[in-house]
Biopython code that builds the backbone (N, CA, C, O; Angstrom):
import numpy as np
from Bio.PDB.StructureBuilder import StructureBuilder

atoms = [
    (1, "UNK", "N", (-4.369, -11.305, 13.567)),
    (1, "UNK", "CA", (-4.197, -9.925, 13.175)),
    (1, "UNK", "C", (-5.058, -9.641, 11.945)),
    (1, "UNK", "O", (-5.312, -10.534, 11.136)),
    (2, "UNK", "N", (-5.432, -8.591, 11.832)),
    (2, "UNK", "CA", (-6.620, -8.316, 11.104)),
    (2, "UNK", "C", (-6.109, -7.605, 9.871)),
    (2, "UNK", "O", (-5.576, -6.504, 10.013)),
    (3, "UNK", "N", (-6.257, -8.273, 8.399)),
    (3, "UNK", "CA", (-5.552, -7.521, 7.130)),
    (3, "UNK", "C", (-4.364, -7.706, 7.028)),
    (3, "UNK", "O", (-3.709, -6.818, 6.482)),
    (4, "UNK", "N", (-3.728, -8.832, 7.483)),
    (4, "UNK", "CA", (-2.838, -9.701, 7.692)),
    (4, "UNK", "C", (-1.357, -9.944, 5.792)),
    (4, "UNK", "O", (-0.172, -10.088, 5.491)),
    (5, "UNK", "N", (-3.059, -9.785, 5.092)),
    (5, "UNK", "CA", (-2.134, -9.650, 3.672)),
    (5, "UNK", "C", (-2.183, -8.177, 3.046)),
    (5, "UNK", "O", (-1.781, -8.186, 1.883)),
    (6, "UNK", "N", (-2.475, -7.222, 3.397)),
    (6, "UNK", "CA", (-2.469, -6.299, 3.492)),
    (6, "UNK", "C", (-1.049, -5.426, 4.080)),
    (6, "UNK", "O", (-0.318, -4.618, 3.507)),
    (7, "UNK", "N", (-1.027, -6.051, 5.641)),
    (7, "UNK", "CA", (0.107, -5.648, 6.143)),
    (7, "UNK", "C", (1.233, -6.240, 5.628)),
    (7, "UNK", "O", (2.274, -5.585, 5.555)),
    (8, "UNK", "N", (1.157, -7.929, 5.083)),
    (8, "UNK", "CA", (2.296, -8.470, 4.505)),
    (8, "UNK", "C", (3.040, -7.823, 3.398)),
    (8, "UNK", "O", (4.269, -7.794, 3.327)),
    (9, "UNK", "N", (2.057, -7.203, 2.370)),
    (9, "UNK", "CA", (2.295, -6.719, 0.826)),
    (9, "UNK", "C", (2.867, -5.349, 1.429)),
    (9, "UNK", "O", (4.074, -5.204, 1.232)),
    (10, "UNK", "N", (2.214, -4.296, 2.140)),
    (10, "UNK", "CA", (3.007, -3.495, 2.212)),
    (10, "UNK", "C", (4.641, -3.375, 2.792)),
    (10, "UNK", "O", (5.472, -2.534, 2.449)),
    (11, "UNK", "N", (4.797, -4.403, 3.698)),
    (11, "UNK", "CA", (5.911, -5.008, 4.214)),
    (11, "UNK", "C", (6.737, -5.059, 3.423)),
    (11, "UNK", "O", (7.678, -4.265, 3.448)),
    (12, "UNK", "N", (6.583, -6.284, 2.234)),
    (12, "UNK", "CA", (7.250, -7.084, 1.291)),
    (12, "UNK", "C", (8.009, -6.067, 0.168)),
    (12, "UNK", "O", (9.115, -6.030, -0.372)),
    (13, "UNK", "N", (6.768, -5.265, 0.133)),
    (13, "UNK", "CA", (7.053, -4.224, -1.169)),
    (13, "UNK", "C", (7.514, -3.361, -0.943)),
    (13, "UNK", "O", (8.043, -2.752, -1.872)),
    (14, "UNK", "N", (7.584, -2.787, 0.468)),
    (14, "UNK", "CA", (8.377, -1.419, 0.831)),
    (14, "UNK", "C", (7.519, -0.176, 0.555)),
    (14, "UNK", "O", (7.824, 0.923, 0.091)),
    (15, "UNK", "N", (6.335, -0.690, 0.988)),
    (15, "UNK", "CA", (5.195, 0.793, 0.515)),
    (15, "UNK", "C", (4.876, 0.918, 2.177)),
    (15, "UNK", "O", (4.592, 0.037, 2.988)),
    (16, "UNK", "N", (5.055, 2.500, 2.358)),
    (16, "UNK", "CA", (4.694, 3.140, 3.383)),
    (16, "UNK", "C", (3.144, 3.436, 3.479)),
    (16, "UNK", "O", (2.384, 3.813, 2.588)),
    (17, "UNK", "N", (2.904, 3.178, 4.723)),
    (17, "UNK", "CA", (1.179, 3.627, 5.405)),
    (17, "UNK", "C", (0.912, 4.518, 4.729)),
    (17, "UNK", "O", (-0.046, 4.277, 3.996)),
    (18, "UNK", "N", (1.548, 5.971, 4.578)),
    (18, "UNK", "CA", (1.030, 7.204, 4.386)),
    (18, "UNK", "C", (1.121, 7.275, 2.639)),
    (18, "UNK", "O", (0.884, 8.332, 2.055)),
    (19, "UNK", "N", (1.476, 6.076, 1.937)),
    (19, "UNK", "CA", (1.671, 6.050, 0.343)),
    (19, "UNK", "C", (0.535, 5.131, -0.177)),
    (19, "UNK", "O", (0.069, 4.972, -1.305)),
    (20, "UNK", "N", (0.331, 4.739, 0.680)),
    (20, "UNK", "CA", (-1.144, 4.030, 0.388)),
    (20, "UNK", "C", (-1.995, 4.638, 0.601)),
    (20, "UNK", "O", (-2.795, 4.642, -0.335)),
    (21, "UNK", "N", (-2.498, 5.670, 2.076)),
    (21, "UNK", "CA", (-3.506, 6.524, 2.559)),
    (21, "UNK", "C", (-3.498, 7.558, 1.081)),
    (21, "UNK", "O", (-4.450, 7.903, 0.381)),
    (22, "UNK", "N", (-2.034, 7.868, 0.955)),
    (22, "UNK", "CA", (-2.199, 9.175, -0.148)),
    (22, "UNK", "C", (-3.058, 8.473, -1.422)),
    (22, "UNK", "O", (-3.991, 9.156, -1.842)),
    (23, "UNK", "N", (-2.871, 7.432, -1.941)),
    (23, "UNK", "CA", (-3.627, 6.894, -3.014)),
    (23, "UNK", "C", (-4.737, 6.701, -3.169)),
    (23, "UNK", "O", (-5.289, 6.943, -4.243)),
    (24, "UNK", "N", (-5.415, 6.165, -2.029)),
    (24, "UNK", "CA", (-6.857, 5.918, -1.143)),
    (24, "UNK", "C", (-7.534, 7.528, -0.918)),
    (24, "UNK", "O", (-8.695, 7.736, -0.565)),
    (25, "UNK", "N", (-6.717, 8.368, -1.154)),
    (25, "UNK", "CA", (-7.300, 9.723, -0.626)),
    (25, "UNK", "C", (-7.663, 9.831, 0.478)),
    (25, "UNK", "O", (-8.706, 10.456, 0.672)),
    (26, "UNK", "N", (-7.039, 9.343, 1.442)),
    (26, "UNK", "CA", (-7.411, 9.533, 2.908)),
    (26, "UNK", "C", (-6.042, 9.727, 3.961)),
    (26, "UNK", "O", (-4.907, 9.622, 3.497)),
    (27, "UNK", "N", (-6.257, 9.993, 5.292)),
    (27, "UNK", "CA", (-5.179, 10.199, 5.673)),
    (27, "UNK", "C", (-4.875, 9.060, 6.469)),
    (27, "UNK", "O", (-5.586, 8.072, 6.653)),
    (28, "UNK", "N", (-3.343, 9.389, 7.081)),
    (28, "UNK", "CA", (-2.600, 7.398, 7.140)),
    (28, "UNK", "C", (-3.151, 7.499, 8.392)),
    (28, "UNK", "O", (-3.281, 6.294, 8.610)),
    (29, "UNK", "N", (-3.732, 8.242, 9.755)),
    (29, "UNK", "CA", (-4.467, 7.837, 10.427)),
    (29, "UNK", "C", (-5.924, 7.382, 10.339)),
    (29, "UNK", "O", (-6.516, 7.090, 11.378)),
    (30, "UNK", "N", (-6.510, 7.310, 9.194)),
    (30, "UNK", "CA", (-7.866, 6.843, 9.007)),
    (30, "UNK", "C", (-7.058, 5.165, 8.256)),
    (30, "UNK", "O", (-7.430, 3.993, 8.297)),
    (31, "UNK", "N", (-6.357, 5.563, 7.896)),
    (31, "UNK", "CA", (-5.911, 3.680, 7.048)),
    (31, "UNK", "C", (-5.487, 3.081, 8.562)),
    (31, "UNK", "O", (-6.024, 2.143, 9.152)),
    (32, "UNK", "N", (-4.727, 3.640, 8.864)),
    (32, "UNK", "CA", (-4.433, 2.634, 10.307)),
    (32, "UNK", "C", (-5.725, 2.265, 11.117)),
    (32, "UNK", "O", (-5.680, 1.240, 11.797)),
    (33, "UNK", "N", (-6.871, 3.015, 11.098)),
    (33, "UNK", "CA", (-8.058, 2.369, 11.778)),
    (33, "UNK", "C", (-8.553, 1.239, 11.108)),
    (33, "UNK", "O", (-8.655, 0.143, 11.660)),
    (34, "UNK", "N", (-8.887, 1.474, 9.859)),
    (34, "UNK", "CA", (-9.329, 0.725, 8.725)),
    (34, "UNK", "C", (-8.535, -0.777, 9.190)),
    (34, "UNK", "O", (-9.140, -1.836, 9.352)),
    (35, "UNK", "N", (-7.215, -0.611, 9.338)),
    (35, "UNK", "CA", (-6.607, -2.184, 8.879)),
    (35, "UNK", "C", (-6.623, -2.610, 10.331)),
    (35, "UNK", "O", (-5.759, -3.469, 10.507)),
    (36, "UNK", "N", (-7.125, -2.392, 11.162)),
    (36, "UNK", "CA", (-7.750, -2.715, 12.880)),
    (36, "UNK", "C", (-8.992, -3.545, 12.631)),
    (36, "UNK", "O", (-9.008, -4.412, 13.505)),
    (37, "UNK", "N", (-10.053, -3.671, 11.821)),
    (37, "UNK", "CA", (-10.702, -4.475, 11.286)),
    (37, "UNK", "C", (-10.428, -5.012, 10.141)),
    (37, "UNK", "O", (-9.807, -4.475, 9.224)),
    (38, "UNK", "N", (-10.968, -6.284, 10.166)),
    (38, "UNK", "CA", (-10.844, -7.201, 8.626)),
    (38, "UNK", "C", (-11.745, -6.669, 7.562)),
    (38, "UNK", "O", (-12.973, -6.755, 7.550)),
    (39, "UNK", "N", (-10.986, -6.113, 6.684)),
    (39, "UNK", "CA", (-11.967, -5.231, 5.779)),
    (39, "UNK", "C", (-12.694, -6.304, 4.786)),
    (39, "UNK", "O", (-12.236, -7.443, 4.696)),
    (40, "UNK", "N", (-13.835, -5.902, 4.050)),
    (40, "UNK", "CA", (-14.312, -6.792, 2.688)),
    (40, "UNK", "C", (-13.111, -7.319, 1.857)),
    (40, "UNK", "O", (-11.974, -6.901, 2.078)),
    (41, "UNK", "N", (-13.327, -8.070, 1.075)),
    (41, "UNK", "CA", (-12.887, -8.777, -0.137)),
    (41, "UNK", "C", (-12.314, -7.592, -1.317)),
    (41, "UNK", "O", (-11.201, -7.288, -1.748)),
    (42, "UNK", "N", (-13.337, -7.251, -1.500)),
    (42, "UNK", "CA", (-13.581, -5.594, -2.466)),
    (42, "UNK", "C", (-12.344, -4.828, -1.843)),
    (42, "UNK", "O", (-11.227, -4.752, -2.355)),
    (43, "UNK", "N", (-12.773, -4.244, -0.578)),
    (43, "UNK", "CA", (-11.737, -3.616, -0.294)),
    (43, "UNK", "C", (-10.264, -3.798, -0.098)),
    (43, "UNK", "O", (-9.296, -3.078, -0.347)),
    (44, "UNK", "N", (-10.405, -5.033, 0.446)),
    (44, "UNK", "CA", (-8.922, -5.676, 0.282)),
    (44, "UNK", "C", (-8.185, -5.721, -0.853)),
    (44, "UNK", "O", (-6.959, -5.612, -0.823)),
    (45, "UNK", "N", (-8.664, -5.837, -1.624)),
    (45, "UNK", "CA", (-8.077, -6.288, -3.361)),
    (45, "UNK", "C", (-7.929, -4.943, -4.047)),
    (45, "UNK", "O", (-7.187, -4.778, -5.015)),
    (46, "UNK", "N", (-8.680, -3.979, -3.493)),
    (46, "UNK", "CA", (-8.196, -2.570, -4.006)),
    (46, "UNK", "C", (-6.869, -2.111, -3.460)),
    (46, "UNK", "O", (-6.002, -1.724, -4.244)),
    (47, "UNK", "N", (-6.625, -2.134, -1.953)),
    (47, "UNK", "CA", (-5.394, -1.725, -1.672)),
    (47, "UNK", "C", (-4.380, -2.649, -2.094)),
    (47, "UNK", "O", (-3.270, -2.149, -2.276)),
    (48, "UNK", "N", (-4.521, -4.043, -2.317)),
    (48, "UNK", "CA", (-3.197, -4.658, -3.309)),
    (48, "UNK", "C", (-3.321, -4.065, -4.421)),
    (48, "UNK", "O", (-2.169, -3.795, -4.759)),
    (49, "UNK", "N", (-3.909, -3.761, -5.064)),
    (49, "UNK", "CA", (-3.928, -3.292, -6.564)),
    (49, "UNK", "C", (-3.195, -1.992, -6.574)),
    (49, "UNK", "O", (-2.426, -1.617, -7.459)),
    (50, "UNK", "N", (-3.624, -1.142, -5.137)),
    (50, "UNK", "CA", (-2.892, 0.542, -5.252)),
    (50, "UNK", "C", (-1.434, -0.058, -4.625)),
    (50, "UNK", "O", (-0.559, 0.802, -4.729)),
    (51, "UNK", "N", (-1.062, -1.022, -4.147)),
    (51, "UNK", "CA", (0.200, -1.509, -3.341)),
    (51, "UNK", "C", (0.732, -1.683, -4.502)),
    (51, "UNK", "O", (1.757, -1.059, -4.776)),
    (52, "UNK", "N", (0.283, -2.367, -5.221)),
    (52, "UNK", "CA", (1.251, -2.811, -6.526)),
    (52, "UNK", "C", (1.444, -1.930, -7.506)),
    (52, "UNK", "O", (2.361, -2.127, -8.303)),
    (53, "UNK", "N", (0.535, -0.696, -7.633)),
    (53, "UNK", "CA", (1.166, 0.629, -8.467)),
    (53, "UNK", "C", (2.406, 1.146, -7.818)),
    (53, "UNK", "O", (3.567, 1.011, -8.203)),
    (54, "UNK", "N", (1.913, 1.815, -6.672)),
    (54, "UNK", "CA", (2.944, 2.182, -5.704)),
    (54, "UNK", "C", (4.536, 1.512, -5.889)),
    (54, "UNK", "O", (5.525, 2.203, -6.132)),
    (55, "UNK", "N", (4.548, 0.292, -5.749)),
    (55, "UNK", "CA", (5.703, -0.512, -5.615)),
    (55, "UNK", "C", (6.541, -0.135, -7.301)),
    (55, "UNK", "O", (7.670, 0.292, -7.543)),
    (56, "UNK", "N", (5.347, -0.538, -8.251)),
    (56, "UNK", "CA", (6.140, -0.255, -9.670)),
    (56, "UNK", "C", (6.399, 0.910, -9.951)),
    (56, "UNK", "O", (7.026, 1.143, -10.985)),
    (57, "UNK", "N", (5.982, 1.954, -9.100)),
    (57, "UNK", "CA", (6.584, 3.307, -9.443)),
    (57, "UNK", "C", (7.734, 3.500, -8.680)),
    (57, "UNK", "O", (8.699, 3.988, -9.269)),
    (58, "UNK", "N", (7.850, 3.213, -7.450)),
    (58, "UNK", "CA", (8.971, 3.542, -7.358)),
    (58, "UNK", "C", (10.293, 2.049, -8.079)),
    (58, "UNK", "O", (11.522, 2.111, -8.023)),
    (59, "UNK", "N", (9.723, 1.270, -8.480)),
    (59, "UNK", "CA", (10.522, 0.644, -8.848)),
    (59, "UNK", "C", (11.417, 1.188, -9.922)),
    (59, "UNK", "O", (12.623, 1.017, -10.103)),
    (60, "UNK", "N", (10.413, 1.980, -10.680)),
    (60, "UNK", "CA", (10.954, 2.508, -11.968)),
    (60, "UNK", "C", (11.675, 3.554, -11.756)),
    (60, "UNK", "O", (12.366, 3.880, -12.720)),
    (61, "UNK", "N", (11.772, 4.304, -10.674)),
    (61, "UNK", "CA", (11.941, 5.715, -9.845)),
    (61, "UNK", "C", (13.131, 5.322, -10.205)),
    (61, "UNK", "O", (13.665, 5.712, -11.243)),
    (62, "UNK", "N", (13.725, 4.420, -9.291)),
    (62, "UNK", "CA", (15.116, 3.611, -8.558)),
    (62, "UNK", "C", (15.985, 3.397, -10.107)),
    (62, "UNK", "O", (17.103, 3.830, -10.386)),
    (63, "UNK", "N", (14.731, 2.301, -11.269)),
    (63, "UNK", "CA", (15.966, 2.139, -12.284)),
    (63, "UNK", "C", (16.545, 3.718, -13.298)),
    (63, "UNK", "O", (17.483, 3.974, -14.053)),
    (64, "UNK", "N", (15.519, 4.353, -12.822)),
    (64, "UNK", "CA", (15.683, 5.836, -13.821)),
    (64, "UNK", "C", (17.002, 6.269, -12.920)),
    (64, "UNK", "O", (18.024, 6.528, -13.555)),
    (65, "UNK", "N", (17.041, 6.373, -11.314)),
    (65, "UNK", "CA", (18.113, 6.834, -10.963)),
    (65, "UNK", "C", (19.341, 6.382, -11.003)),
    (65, "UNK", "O", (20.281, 7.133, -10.743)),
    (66, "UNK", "N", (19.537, 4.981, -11.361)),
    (66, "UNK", "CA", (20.811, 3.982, -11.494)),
    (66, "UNK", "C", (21.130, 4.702, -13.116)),
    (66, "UNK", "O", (22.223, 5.263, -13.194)),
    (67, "UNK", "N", (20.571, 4.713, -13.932)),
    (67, "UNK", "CA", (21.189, 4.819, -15.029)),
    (67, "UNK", "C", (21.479, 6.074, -15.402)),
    (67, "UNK", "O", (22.007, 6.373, -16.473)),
    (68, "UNK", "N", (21.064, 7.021, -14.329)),
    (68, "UNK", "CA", (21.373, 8.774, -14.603)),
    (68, "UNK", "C", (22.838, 8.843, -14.507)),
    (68, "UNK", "O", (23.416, 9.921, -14.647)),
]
sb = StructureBuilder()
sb.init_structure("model")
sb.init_model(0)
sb.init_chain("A")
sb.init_seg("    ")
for serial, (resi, resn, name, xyz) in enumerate(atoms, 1):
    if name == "N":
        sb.init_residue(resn, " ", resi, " ")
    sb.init_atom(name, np.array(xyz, "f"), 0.0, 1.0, " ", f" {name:<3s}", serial, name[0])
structure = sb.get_structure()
């Protein structure tokens, strides 16, 4: 399967297709083509990097709402 850690991280972290496309500025049917091929190195390491904003925002989302 092609982008294999790509699909894992978004899995793991609970980040949706269309929350990554929104970050990437593109839409979640152009990311779903994208991860149909094995993208570059470069590119790969950018969408963990926007996976891992994503994830800490809503992480922080979640503790702001526990303590309201």
């Amino acid at each position: 399967m092609a982008n294999k850690i790509i699909r894992d991280e978004l899995k793991t972290r609970g980040v949706r297709h269309w929350e990554l496309a929104y970050e990437l500025g593109i839409s979640e049917q152009i990311l779903v083509r994208w991860l149909r091929f094995e993208l570059s190195e470069e590119h790969q390491l950018d969408m963990l990097m926007k996976i891992e904003e994503i994830a800490k925002r809503k992480e922080r989302s979640l503790e702001t709402e526990r303590k309201e």
